[in-house]
LUMBA-510122 format. One line per 8 residues: number of its first residue (from 1); for each residue y negated, z negated, x negated of C-alpha. Coordinates in nm, 2 decimals, always signed. Each point is the difference from the previous one (the first is absolute). Layout:
N
NUM> Y/Z/X | ...
This chain:
603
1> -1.03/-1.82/+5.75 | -0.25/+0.26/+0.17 | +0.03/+0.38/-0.20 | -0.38/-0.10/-0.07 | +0.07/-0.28/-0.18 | +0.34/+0.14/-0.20 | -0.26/+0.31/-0.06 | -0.26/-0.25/-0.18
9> +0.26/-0.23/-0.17 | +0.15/+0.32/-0.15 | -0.36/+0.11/-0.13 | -0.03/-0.37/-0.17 | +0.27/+0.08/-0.16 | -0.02/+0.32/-0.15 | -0.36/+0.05/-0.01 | -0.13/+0.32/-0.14
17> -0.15/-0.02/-0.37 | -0.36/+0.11/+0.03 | -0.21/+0.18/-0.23 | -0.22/-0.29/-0.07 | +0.27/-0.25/-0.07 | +0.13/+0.26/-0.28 | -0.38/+0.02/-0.14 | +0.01/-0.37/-0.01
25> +0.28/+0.00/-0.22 | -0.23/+0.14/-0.25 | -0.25/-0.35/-0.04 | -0.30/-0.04/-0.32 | +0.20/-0.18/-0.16 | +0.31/+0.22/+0.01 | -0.24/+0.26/-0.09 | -0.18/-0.17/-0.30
33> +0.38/-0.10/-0.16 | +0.08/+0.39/+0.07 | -0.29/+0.08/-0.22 | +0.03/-0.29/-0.28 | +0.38/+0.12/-0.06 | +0.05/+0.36/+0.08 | +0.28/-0.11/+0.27 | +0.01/-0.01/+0.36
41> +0.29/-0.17/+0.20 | +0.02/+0.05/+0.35 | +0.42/+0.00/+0.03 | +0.11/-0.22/+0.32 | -0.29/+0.00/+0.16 | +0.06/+0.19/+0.38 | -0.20/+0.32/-0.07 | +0.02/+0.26/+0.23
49> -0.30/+0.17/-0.14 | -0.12/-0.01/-0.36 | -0.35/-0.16/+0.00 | -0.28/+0.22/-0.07 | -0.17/-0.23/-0.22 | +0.28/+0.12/-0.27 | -0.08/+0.34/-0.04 | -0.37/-0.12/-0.17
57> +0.13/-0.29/-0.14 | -0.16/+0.14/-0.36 | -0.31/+0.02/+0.17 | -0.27/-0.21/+0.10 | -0.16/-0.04/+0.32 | -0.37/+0.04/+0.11 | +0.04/-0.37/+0.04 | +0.13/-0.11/-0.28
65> -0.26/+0.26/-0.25 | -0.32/-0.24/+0.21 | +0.18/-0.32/-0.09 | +0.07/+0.11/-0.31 | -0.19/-0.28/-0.30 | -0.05/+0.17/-0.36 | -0.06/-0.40/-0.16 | +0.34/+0.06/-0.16
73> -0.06/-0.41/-0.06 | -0.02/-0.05/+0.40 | +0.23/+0.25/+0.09 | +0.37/-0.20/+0.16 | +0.24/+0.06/-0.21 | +0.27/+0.18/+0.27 | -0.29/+0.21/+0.08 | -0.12/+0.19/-0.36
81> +0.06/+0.36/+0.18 | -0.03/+0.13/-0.32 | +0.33/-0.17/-0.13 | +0.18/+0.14/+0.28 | +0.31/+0.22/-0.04 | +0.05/+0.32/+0.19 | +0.33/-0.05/+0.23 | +0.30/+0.10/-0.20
89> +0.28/-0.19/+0.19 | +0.05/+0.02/+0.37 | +0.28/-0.12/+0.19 | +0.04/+0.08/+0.39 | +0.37/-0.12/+0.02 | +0.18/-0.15/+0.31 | -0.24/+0.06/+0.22 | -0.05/+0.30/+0.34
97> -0.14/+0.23/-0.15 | +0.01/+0.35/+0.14 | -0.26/+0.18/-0.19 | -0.16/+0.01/-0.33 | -0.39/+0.13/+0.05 | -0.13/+0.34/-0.21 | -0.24/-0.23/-0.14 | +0.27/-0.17/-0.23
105> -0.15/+0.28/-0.21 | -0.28/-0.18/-0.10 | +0.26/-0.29/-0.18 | -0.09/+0.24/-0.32 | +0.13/-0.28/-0.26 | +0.36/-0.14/+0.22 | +0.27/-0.02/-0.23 | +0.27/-0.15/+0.21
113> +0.00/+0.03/+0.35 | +0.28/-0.16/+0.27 | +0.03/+0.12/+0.31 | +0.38/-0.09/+0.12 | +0.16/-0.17/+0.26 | -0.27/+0.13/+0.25 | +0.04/+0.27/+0.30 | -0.20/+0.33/-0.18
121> +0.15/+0.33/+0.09 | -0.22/+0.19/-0.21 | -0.26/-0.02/-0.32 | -0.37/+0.14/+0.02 | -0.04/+0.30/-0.28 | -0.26/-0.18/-0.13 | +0.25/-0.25/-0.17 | +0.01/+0.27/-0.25
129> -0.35/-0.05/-0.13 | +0.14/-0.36/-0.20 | +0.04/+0.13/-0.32 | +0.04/-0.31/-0.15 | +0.24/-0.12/+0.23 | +0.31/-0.08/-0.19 | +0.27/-0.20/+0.25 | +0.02/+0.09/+0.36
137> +0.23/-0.20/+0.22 | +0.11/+0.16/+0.34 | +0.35/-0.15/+0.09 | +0.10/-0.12/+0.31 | -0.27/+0.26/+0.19 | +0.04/+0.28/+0.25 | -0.09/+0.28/-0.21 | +0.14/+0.36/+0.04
145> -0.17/+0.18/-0.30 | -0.27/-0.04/-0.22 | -0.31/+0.20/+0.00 | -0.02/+0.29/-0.26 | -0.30/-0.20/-0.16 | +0.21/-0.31/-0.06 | +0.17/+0.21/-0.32 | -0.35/+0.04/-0.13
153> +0.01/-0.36/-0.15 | +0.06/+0.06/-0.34 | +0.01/-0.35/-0.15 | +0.27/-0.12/+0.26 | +0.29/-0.24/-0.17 | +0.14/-0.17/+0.25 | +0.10/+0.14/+0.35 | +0.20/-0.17/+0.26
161> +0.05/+0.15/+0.34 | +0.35/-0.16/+0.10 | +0.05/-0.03/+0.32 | -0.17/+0.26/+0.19 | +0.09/+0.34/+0.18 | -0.08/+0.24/-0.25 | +0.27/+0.28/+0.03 | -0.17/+0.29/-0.26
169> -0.15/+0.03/-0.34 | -0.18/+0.27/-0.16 | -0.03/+0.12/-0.34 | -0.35/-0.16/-0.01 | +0.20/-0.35/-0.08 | +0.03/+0.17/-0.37 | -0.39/-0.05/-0.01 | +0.06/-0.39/-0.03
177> +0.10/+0.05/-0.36 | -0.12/-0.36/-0.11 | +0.22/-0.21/+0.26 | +0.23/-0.25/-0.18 | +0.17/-0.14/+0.29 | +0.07/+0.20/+0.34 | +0.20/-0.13/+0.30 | +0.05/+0.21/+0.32
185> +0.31/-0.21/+0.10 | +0.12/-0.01/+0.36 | -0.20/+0.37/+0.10 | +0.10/+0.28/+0.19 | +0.02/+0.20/-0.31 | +0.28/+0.27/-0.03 | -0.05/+0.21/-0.27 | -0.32/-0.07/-0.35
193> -0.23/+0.25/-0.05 | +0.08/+0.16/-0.38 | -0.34/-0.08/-0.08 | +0.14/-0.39/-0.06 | +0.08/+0.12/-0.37 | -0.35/-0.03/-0.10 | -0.03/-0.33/+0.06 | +0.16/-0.06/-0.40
201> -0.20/-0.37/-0.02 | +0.22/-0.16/+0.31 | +0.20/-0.29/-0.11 | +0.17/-0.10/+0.33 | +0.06/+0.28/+0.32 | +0.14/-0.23/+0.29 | +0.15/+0.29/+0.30 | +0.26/-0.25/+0.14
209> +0.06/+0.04/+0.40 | -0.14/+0.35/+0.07 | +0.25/+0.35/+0.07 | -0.06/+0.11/-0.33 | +0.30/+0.25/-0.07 | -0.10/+0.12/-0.33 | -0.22/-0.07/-0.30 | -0.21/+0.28/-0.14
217> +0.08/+0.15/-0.37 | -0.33/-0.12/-0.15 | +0.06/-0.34/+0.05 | +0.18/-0.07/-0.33 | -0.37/+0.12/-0.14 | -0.06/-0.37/+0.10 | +0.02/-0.12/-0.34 | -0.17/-0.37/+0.02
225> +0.25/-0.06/+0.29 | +0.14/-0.34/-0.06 | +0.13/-0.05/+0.40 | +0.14/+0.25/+0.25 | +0.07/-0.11/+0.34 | +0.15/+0.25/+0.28 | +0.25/-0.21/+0.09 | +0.08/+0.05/+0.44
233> -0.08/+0.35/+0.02 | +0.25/+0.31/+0.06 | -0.01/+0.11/-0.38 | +0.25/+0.27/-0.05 | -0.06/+0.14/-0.31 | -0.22/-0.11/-0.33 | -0.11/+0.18/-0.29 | +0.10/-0.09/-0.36
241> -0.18/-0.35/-0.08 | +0.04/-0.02/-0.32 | -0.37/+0.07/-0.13 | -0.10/-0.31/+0.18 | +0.06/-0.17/-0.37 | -0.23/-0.33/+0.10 | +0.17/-0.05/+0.36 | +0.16/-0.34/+0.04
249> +0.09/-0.03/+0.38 | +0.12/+0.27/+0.18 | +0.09/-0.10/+0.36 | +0.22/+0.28/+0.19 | +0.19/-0.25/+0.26 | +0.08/+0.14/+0.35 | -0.07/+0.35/-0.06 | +0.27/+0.28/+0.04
257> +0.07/+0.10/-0.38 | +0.30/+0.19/-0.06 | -0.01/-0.05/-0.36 | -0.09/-0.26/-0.26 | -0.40/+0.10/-0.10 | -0.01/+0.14/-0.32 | -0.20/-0.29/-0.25 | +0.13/+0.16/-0.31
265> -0.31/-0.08/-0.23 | -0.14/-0.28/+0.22 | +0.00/-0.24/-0.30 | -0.22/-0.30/+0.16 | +0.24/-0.01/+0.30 | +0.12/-0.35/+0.11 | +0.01/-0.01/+0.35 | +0.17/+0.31/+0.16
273> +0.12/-0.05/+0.43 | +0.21/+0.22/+0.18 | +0.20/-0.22/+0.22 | +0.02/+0.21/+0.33 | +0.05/+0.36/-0.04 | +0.27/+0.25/+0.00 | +0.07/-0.01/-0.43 | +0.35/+0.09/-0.12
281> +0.00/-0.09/-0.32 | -0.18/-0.13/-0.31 | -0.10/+0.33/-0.23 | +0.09/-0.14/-0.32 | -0.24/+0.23/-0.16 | -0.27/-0.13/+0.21 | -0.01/-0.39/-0.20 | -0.12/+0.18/-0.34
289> -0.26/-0.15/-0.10 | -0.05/-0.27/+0.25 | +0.14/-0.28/-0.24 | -0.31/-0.25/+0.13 | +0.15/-0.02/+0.36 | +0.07/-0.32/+0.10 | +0.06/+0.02/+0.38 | +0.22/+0.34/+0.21
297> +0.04/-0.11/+0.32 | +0.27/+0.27/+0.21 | +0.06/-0.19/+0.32 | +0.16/+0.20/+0.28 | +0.06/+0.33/-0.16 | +0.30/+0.25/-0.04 | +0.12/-0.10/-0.42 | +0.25/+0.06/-0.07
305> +0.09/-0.04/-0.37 | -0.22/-0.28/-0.24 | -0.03/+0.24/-0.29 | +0.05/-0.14/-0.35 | -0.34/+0.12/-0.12 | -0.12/-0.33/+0.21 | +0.04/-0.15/-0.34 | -0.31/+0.18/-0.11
313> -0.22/-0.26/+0.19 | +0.05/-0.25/-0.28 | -0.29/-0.20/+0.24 | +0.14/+0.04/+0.31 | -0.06/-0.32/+0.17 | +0.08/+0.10/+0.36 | +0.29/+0.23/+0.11 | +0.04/-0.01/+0.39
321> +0.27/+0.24/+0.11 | +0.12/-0.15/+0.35 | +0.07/+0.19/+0.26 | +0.12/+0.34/-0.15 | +0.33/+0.16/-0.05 | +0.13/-0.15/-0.33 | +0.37/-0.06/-0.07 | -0.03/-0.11/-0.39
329> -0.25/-0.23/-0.20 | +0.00/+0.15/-0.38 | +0.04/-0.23/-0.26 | -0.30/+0.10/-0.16 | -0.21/-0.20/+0.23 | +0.13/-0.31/-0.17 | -0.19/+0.16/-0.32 | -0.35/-0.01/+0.18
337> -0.15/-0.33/-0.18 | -0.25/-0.10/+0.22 | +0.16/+0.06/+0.34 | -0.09/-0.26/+0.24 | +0.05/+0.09/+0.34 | +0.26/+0.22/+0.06 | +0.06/+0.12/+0.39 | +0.33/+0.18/+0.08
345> +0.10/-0.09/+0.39 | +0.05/+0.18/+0.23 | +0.20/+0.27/-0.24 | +0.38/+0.03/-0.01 | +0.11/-0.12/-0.36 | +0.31/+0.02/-0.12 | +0.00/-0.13/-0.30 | -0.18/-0.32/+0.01
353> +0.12/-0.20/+0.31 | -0.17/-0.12/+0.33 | -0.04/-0.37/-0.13 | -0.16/+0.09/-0.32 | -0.23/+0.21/+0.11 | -0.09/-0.29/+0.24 | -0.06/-0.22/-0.24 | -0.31/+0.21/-0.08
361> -0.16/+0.15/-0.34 | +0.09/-0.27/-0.25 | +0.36/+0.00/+0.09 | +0.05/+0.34/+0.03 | -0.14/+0.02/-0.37 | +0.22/-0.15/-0.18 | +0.29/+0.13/+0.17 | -0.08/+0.30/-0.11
369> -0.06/-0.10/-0.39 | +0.38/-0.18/+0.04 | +0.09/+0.32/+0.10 | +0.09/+0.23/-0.27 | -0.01/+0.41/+0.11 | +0.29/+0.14/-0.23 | -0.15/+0.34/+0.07 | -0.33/-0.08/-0.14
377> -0.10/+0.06/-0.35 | -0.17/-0.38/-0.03 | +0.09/-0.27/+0.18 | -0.24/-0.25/+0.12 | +0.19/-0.25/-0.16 | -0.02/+0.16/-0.34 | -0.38/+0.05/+0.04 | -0.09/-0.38/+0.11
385> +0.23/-0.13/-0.27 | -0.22/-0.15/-0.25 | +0.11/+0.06/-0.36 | +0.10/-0.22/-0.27 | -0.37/-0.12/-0.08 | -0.11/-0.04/+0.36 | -0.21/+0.29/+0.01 | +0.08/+0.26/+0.25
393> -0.07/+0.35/-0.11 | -0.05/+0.30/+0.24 | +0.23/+0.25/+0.04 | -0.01/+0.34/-0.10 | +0.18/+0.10/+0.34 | -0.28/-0.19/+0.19 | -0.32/+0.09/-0.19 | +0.10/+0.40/+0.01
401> -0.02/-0.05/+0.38 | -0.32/-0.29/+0.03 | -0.15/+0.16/-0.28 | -0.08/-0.37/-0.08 | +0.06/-0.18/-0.33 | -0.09/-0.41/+0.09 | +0.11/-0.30/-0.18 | -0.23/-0.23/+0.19
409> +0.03/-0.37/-0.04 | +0.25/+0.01/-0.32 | -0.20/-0.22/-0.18 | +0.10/+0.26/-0.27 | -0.20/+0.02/-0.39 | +0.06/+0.37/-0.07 | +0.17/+0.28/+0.17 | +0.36/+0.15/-0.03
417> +0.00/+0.31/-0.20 | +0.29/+0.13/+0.19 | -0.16/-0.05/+0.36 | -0.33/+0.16/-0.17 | +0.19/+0.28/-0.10 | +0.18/+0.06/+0.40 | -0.36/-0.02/+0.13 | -0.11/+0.31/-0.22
425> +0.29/+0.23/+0.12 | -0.03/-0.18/+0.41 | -0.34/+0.17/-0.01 | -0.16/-0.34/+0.17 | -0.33/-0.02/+0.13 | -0.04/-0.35/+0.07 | +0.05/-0.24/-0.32 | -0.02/-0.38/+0.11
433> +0.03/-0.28/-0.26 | -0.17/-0.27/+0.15 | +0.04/-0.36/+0.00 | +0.18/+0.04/-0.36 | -0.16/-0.17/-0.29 | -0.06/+0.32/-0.20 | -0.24/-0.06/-0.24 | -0.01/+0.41/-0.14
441> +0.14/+0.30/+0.14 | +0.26/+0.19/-0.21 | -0.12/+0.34/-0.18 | +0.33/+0.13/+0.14 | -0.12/-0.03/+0.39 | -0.25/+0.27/-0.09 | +0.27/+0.26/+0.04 | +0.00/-0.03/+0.42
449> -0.28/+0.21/+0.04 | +0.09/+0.03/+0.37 | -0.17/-0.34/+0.11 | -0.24/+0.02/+0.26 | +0.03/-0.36/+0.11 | +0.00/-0.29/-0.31 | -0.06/-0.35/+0.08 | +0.01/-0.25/-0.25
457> -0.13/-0.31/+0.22 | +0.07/-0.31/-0.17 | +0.06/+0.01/-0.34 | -0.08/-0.13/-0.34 | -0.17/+0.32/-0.11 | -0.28/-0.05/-0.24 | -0.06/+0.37/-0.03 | +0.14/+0.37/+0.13
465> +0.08/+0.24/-0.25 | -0.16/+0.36/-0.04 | +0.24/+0.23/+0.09 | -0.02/-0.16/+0.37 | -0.30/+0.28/+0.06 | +0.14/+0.29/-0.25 | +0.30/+0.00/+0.16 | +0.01/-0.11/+0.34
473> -0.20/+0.32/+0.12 | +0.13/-0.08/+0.37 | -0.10/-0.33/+0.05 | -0.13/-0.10/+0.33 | +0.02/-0.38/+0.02 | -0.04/-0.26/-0.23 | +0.03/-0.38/+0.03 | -0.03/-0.24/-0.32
481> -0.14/-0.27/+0.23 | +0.08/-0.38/-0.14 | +0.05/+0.07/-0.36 | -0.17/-0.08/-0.32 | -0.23/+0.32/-0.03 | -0.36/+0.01/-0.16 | -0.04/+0.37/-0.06 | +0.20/+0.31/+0.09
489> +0.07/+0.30/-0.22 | -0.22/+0.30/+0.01 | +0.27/+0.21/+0.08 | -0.03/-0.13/+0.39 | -0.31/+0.21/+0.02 | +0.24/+0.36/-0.01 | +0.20/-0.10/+0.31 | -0.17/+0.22/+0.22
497> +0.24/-0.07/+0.30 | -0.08/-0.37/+0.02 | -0.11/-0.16/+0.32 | +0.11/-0.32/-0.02 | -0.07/-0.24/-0.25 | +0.01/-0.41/+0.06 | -0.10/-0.22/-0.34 | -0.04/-0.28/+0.19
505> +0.09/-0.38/-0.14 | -0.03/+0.11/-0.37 | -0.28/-0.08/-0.26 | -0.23/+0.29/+0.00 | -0.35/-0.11/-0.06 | -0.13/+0.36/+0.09 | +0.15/+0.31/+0.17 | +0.20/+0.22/-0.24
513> -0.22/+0.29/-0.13 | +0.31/+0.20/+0.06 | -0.01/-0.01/+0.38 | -0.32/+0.16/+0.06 | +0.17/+0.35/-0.13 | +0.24/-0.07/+0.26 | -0.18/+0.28/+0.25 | +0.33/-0.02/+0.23
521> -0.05/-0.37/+0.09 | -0.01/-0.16/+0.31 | +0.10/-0.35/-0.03 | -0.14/-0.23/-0.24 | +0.14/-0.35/+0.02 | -0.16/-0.25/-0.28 | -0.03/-0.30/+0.22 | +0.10/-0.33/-0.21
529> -0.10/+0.04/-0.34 | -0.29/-0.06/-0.23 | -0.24/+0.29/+0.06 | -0.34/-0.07/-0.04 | -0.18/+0.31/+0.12 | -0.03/+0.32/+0.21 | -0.08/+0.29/-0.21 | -0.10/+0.25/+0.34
537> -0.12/+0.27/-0.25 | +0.38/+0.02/-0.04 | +0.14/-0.07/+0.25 | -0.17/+0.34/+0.16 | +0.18/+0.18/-0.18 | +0.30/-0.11/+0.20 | -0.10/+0.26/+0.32 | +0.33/-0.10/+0.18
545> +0.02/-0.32/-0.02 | +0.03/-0.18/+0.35 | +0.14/-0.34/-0.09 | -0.16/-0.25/-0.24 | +0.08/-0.36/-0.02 | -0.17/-0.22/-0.28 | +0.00/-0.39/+0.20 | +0.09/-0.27/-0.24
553> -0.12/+0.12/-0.28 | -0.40/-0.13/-0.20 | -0.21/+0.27/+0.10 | -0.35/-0.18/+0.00 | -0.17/+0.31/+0.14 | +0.05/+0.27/+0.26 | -0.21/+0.32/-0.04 | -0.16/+0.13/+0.31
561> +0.09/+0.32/-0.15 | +0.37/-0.05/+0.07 | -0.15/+0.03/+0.36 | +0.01/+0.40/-0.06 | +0.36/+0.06/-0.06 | +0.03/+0.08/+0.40 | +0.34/+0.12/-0.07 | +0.12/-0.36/-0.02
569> +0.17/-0.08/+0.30 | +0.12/-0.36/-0.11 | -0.17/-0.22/-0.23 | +0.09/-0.36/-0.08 | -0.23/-0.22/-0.21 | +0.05/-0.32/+0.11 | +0.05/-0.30/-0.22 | -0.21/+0.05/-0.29
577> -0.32/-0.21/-0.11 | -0.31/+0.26/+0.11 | -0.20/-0.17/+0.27 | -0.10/+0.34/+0.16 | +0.20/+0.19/+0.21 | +0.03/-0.34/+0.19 | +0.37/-0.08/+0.15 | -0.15/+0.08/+0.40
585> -0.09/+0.32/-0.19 | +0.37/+0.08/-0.12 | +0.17/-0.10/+0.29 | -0.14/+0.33/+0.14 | +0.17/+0.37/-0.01 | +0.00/+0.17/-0.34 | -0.26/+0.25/+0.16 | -0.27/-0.29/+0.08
593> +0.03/-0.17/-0.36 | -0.03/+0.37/-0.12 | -0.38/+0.01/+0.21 | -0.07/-0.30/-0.08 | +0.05/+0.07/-0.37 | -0.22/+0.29/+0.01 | -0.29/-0.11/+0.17 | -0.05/-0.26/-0.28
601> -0.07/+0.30/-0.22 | -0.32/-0.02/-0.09 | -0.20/+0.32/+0.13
């Protein structure tokens, strides 16, 4: 074949996009569906160039003004311009894109823009005039910075840049201060800009894969922060995390830690990763507090020791040591009741041997509880040996280090004095009694005023008593779910600590009065009863409250004024008997039933 004809067979194949074929993308009809809905989907479609037609989408032509027909009886119905909706959703993905016009300015009312998997290397200034924009996708680009005018958009929640080759931050990030959810994973980032403590709204920071060596001071001003991801970086150091009290991942793997992070105080902690770094030991000082933990992963470290303080993480799930430099497993591992995956390989134990350890978790298990440690104070056999009546009371040895006093699934009728009365001099913060078939609770359990934690899931209760609010000042937590409840004491209304509070599967025909002087709370959970109305005059009152579920219950009427509690970030309604919300309308985000709700006020 001639070099001619290999020249015009190559052209066939990869033939340039032109201009006009991107403008085509944009037909009538897309144009008229783009105005009837507010969205416009041009994802996959080959762009090389954004079609101009776009950037005036919200407006109407010369053309279309001369054909316009004012016989609203005549007029089609895909054509009544004035139902139209000014473009509010616009999605670019997966295309070849390589630059974003200055007249993306003129998109005044976007609220969610994606722009990733494309070829841009930079972002017009202008992008900083969408003050309504609220999500902005820009993974998987070629971006280096972002314009100074980007951290002008003050509404921004969502922001996702993954994936690009963005190796600085200024302070001007702290300007962002209503993003929820951030990821700059897999960057050129070595070092955050202090600034990064402003952002106190942020839920979940993702860093992974960048160079970043150290994490600035302010960051544990990130008090919403629910997940933290720096995991494959060159961390070195970190500051104290244990302000970060709503945290509940923390991934840390492949770094170059020299010591195990300091999550004294990070009390919503269940997932903590550090397999990968240079760690020595296991601070026993360090697991205060972090009784919720239910996975520590440790892989490929330096450990030494398993410290006996492990017993602390009553929840602990998931305990993978292999690879380090143990010699001993302690007994008190055997005490951890909800172990389930315990990973030792790759150690040099001594006093467990090869074959055991082989066998896997299970087995290793319960050669440790046959095991009794002479040198301990409490021997795993004593403390799984059920007593006389079949009911296995805690230890004093074990709740002084869980801080825990739990007699779940007893199927007991009323509570040991005696274990009521080690619980008040262990100090424990977490009381669990459920799955019993407690039908009161003993005047006598008033004396731990330590709890933090009760759950009382269940239950035969018909009724709580009302020194639960008088003298359980530090209560954070509450769950009476699946009882026998129709009212709670008035009492409830002085715990000005409580966040939590689930009610649900009980018999309340209304919401306790009690709960609106609750000014603390955050989670209301009342799904599966009897409740017949919202009462949103109260429910204001409740300024923190970010959580409300009230499905399955005979609410016949939803007030568009509910729509005004804005600080509602989830809110479940479904399966009750109004006809309005429909069900297509609640199987949206909290923040559309939330508009939707308020424009049905009348004006």
């Amino acid at each position: 074949m001639s070099s001619i004809k290999k020249k015009a067979n190559h052209l066939a194949v990869f033939k340039r996009r032109t201009k006009d074929e991107d403008d085509d993308e944009l037909s009538r009809s897309v144009i008229l569906g783009a105005r009837k809905t507010g969205r416009l989907n041009l994802s996959s479609k080959g762009l090389s160039t954004v079609p101009d037609r776009i950037w005036s989408i919200n407006e109407l032509t010369e053309e279309e003004l001369r054909d316009l027909h004012f016989e609203l009886d005549y007029e089609p119905e895909e054509e009544r311009w004035w139902e139209q909706e000014p473009l509010k959703t616009l999605n670019l993905s997966f295309n070849s894109l390589t630059v974003i016009s200055e007249k993306i300015q003129f998109l005044t009312e976007l609220s969610t823009l994606e722009l990733h998997n494309n070829l841009l290397e930079a972002l017009p200034p202008e992008i900083g005039s969408l003050q309504k924009l609220k999500k902005i996708n820009l993974s998987d680009n070629k971006l280096q910075n972002l314009p100074r005018q980007f951290f002008m958009l003050d509404e921004l929640c969502e922001l996702y840049i993954k994936n690009n080759h963005i190796s600085t931050l200024g302070p001007e990030i702290g300007d962002l201060v209503m993003l929820i959810h951030m990821d700059l994973s897999c960057n050129s980032l070595s070092e955050l800009p202090i600034g990064m403590g402003y952002l106190v709204r942020l839920e979940t920071l993702n860093l992974c894969h960048n160079t970043i060596k150290e994490l600035p001071p302010d960051i544990t001003s990130m008090r919403s922060l629910k997940s933290l991801d720096v995991s494959f970086n060159q961390l070195e150091t970190l500051p104290p995390l244990g302000e970060l009290r709503k945290v509940e991942r923390i991934m840390f793997q492949s770094n170059n830690l020299q010591e195990f992070p300091d999550i004294s105080g990070c009390s919503a902690l269940t997932v903590l990763h550090l397999d990968n770094n240079n760690i020595p030991e296991i601070d026993p000082q360090r697991l205060e507090a972090v009784g919720h933990l239910k996975k520590l992963t440790l892989q490929s470290n330096k450990v030494e020791v398993i410290p006996e303080e492990i017993i602390k993480l009553i929840n602990l799930e998931v305990l993978d040591l292999s690879d380090n430099n143990l010699s001993l497993i302690p007994f008190c591992i055997g005490i951890l009741p909800n172990l389930k995956q315990f990973v030792i390989d790759g150690n040099n134990i001594k006093n467990i041997r090869g074959d055991i350890i082989r066998c896997g978790t299970s087995r290793i298990l319960t050669h440790i509880r046959q095991t009794v440690d002479n040198n301990a104070s409490i021997t795993t056999r004593e403390l799984l040996q059920p007593s006389a009546n079949n009911t296995i009371y805690p230890d004093k040895y074990v709740m002084k280090n869980t801080k825990l006093f739990s007699l779940t699934g007893q199927n007991i009728l009323e509570l040991p004095e005696e274990a009521l009365e080690n619980a008040v001099e262990a100090s424990v913060v977490t009381i669990d009694l459920s799955r019993n078939k407690l039908s009161e609770l003993p005047d006598k359990m008033s004396t731990i005023t330590t709890v933090v934690d009760l759950k009382l899931t269940s239950n035969h209760l018909t009724s709580l008593p009302e020194w639960i609010g008088k003298k359980y000042q530090c209560l954070q937590v509450l769950d009476i779910s699946k009882n026998h409840l129709q009212s709670l004491p008035s009492s409830i209304g002085c715990l000005k600590y409580l966040r939590d509070i689930d009610l649900s599967f009980n018999r309340f025909t209304e919401l306790p009065e009690a709960i609106y002087d609750v000014e603390s709370l955050e989670s209301l959970i009342a799904n599966d009863n009897l409740i017949v109305k919202i009462d949103v005059s109260l429910l204001e009152k409740l300024k923190r409250l970010a959580v409300l579920n009230l499905s399955n219950n005979n609410i016949s009427h939803v007030p568009p004024e509910l729509g005004n509690l804005k600080h509602l970030r989830n809110l479940l309604l479904s399966g009750n008997c109004f006809k309005y919300p429909r069900q297509a309308i609640l199987m949206k985000d909290t923040e559309e039933i939330l508009s939707y709700l308020r424009n049905l006020i009348p004006q």
